[in-house]
Every structure is written in C-alpha cells, then in structure tokens.
C-alpha positions as CSV (number, residue, x, y, z in Angstrom):
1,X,6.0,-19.8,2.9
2,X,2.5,-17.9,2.6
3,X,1.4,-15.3,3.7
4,X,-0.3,-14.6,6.8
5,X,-4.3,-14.3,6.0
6,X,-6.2,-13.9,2.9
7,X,-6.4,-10.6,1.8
8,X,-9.9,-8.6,2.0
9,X,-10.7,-6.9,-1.2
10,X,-10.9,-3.8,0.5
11,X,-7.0,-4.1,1.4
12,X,-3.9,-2.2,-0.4
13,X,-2.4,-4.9,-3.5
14,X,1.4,-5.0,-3.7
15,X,1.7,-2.9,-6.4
16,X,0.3,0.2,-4.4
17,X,2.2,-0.4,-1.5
18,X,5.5,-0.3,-4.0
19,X,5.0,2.6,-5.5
20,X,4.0,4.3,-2.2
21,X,7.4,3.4,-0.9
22,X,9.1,5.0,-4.1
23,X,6.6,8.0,-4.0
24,X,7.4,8.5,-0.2
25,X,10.4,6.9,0.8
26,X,12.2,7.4,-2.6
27,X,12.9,5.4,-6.0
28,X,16.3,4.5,-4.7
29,X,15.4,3.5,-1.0
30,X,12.8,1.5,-3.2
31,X,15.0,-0.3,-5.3
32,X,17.6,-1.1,-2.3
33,X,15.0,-2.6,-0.2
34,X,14.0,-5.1,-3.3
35,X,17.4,-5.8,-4.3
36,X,17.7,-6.9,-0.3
37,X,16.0,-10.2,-1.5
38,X,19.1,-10.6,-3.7
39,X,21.9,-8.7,-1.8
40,X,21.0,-10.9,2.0
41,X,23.9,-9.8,4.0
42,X,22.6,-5.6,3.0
43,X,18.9,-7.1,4.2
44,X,18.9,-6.2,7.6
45,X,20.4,-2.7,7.0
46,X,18.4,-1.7,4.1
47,X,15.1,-3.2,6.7
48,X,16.5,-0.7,9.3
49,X,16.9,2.3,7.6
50,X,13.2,2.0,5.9
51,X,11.5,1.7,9.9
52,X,14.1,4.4,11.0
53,X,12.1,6.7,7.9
54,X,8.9,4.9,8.8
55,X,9.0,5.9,12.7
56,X,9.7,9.4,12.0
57,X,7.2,9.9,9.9
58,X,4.4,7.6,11.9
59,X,4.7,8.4,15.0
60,X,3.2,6.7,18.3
61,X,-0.1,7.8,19.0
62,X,-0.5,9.2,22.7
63,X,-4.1,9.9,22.1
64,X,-3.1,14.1,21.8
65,X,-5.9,16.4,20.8
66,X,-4.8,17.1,17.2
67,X,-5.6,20.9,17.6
68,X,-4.0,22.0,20.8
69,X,-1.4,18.7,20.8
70,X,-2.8,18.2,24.3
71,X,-3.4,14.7,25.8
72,X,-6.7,13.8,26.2
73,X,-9.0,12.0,28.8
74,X,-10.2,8.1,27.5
75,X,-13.8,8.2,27.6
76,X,-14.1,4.6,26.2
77,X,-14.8,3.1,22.3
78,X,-18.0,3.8,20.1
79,X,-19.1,2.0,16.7
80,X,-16.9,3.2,14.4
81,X,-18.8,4.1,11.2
82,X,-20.0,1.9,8.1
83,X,-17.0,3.3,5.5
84,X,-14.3,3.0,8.6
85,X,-15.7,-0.6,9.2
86,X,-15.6,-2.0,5.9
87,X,-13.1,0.5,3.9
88,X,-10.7,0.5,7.3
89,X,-11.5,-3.0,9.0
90,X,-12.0,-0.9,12.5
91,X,-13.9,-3.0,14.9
92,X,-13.9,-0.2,17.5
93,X,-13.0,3.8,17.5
94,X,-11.7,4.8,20.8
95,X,-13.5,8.0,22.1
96,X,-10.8,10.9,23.8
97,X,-11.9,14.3,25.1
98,X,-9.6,17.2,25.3
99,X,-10.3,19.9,28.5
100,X,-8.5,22.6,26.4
101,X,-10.6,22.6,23.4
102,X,-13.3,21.3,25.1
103,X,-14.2,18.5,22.2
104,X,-14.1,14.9,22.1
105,X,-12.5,13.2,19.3
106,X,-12.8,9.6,17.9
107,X,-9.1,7.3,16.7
108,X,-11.1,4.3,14.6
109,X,-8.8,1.7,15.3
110,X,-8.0,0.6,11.5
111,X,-6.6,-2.7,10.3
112,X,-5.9,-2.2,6.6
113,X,-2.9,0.0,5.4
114,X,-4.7,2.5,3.1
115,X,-6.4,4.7,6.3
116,X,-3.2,4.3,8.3
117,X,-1.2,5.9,4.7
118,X,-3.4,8.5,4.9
119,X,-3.6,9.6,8.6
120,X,-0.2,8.7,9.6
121,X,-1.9,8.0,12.8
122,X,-1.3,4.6,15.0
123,X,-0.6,2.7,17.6
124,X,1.5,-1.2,17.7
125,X,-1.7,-2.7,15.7
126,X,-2.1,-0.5,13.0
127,X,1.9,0.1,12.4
128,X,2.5,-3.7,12.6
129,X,-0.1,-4.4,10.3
130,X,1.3,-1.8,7.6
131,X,4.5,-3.6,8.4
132,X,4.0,-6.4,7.6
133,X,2.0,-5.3,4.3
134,X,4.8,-3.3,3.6
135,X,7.3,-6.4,3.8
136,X,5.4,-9.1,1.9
137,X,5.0,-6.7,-0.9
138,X,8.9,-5.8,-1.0
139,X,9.2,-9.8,-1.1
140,X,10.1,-10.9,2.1
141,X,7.5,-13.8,3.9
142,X,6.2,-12.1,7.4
143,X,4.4,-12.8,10.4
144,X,2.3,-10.7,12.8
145,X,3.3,-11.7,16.9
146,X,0.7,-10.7,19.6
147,X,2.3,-11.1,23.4
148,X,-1.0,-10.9,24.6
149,X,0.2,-8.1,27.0
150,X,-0.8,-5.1,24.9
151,X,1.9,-5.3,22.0
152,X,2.4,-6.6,18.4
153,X,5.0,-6.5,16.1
154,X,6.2,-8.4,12.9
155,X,9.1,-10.7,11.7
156,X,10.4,-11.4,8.4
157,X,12.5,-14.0,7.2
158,X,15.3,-13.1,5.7
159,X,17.6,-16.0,4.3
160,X,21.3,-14.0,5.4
161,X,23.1,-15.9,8.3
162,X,21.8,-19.0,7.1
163,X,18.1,-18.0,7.4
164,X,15.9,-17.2,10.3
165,X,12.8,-14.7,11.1
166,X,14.2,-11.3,11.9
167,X,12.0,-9.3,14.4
168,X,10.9,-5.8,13.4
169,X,9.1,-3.2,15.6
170,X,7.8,-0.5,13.8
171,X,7.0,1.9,16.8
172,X,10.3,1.3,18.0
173,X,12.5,1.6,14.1
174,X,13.9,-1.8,15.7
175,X,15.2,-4.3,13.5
176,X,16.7,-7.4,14.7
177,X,16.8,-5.6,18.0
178,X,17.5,-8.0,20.8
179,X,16.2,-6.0,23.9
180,X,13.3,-5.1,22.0
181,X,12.5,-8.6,20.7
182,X,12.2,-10.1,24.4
183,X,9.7,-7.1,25.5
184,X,11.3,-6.8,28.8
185,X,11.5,-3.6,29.4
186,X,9.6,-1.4,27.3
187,X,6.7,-3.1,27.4
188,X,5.2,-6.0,29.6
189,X,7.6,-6.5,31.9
190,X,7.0,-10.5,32.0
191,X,7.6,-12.8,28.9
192,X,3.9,-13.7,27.6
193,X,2.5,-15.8,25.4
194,X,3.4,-15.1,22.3
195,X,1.3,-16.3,18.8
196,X,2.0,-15.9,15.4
197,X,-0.3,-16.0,12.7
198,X,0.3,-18.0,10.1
199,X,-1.5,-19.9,7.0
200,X,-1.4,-22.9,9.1
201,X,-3.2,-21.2,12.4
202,X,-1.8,-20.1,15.3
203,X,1.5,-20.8,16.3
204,X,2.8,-20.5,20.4
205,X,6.1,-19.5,20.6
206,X,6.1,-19.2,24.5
207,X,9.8,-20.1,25.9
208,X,11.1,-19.5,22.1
C-alpha cells in the first residue's frame, strides 16, 4: 500500500515526526505505538490512547480571540502570506474580529504538520492531515476521507481482526468509533459522499 500523495519538500520526514512523538508524547508511548505494527491485537488501544493525548493537547478551533478567549465575528479569508503559502501549504487564512479587544486576527489554514506542531491550532483539516502524517510515519498505511459536508478524518489499516482500515478522528480522540465513523450525528446529519485519497486517485466510498 502507498501512501497517499507525494510529499512536498517543504513537509515534516518521518524521522521528525518520530522523535516529536517521543519528545512530546513520551519515549515509551513512542515505542508502544511502533511495536503496534508487531503487537496487532494492542494496535487499536495503543492508536486510542495517542489521539486521547493528541485531542487534549490540540484542541478544536472555535475561532476564540487568543487574548481575551472570546469568540469572534467571521469577516471572511485573505491571501495568506508567501512563508504560510509555501512553508505551511495555506491556500487561504480566514480573517476573525474580536468586539472585546477590538482587533481582527488571521487562522492561515495550514496543510503541512510543522505549523500545526507549532501552534497547536486546528480545525478537522489540519488535525487530519497531522494524522495521518503522524500514522504513516509510526508505520501504519493511511488515508485522508472528505464527506464533502464540512469534515475529514483518516483511516489506517491495521492488519488485527484479519485486516481492515480502522477509522480515526482526531478532533474527536475517536478510534474505531462506530457512531463517529458514520457522521450522523455530530456532524452532517445525512451520509455524503465520501472520497479517499489514494495513490491510485480518488476512491467513492458512498453506501460503504
């Protein structure tokens, strides 16, 4: 299995995103979630506890005004600059305004891991992106899924219970999480269209 795109030279290598995890997440936490690849029937346990971490310490953004922690007003996006475009991948920075503080802020929607590490500020794109990053350097093949009705998350296959893709939401520390696989509630409301990325192009998974 490949992986999902080619990787711009801009983006995080494996090694980095290893010894992240073991700087931030611990040596030990480290070494469980590699010897997952070895140890299946502990993958999907060792997967949960890592996005429980990971949710706690990347939290949702609500678009909150980070000096007063108020929520702010959507103005609309702006040109996000040259080092966020082609350090950060952001095709767009969404403006906010805060009435408290009286400024407007911008939230440079990023797609490569290294702004999102530093920030710890995102929404379903960026944290599904990191995700997956995350999981193909630990080892495990992944895939990015778009409903198409404002929400992403990844799957990884993981070869316990004879083998199958395992969904992971990373806003949601969900791991194999049936109600949160199906989007039903939380989110959309109706089943979408659903693609996957993949070396191969896109793949519809509608009525899967």
């Amino acid at each position: 299995m490949g992986r999902v795109l080619e990787r711009p030279p801009a983006e995080a290598s494996d090694d980095e995103l290893r010894a992240w995890i073991g700087r931030e997440y611990g040596e030990d936490g480290l070494k469980r979630l590699l010897a997952s690849q070895e140890c299946k029937p502990e993958a999907s346990k060792h997967l949960s506890e890592f996005f429980t971490w990971f949710r706690r310490n990347f939290p949702y953004y609500h678009g909150h005004c980070e000096r007063c922690m108020r929520v702010t007003h959507f103005l609309g996006v702006a040109r996000p600059s040259d080092d966020e475009r082609q350090e950060g991948g952001a095709g767009v920075s969404e403006v906010n305004f805060c009435e408290g503080c009286n400024v407007s802020s911008l939230f440079p929607r990023f797609r490569r891991v290294r702004p999102v590490l530093d920030t710890h500020r995102g929404r379903c794109g960026e944290y599904s992106w990191l995700a997956l990053r995350f999981l193909e350097a630990l080892g495990f093949p992944a895939r990015w899924v778009d409903n198409h009705a404002g929400h992403a998350w990844v799957e990884a296959w993981v070869e316990n219970r004879c083998g199958r893709w395992v969904h992971i939401d990373p806003c949601e520390a969900a791991v194999d999480d049936a109600r949160s696989k199906h989007m039903d509630d939380a989110w959309s409301g109706n089943q979408m269209e659903v693609l996957v990325d993949s070396l191969a192009g896109n793949v519809d998974l509608q009525g899967t």
